[in-house]
N, C-alpha and C positions, 0 to 999 in steps of 0.2 A: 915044473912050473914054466910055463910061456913067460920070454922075455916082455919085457916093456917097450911100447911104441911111442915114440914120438913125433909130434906130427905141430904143425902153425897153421891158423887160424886166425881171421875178423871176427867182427860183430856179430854178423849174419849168420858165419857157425853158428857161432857160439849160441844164439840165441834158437837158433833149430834143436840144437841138444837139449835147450834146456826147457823149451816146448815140449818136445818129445820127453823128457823125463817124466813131466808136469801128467799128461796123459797116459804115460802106462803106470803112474803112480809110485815114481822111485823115490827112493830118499835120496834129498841136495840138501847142501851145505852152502851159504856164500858168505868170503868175507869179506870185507873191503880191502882195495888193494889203491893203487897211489892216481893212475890215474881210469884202469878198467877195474872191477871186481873178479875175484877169485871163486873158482865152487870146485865140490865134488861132489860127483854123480856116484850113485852105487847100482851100477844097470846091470846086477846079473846078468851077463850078457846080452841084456835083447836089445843091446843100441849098437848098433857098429860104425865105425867109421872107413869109407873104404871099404874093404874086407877084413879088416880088424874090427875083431871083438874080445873085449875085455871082463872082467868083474868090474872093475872101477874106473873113472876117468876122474882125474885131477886134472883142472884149467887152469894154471898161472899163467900170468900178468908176464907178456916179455917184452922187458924196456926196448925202445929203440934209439928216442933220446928225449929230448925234456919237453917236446910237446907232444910226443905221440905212442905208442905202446900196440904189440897188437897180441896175440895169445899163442902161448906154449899149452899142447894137449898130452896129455900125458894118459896112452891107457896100461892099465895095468891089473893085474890081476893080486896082488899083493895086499894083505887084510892091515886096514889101519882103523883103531880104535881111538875118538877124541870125543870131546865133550863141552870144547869151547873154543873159542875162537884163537884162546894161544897154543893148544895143541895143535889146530890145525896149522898156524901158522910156522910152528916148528918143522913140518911135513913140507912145507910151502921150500921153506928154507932148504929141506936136502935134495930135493929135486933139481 
């Protein structure tokens, strides 16, 4: 199994990913987060970032301080199965 990539990210990422998911018709997830939303992507590989490609990308929320936030990418190729928004959020958590 390929390790996990971690990588930071804006808005503007974020929001290219989540076009591009939109368009080659992946399954996302978002959930709310405190002061950005959270998602994960399931891009069978066809999203890369950089030269990293994964199965999945998970986007948390990385606090900076109390007025601003900007985003941890997380890809990874490791299968997680949820159904709601506290599962996800327990995934949230071990990341």
């Amino acid at each position: 199994m390929r390790r996990d990539i971690v990588k930071y990210g804006n808005q503007e990422d974020i929001d290219r990913i989540i076009k591009l998911a939109d368009e080659l018709k992946l399954y996302t997830f978002m959930f709310d987060g405190v002061l950005v939303n959270n998602y994960f992507v399931e891009t069978q590989d066809k999203i890369s970032i950089g030269r990293a490609k994964r199965k999945n990308i998970i986007i948390k929320e990385n606090f900076l301080n109390e007025w601003s936030s900007n985003y941890k990418i997380i890809l990874t190729d490791k299968e997680y199965d949820f159904s709601s928004e506290e599962d996800f959020e327990k995934i949230l958590k071990i990341m």
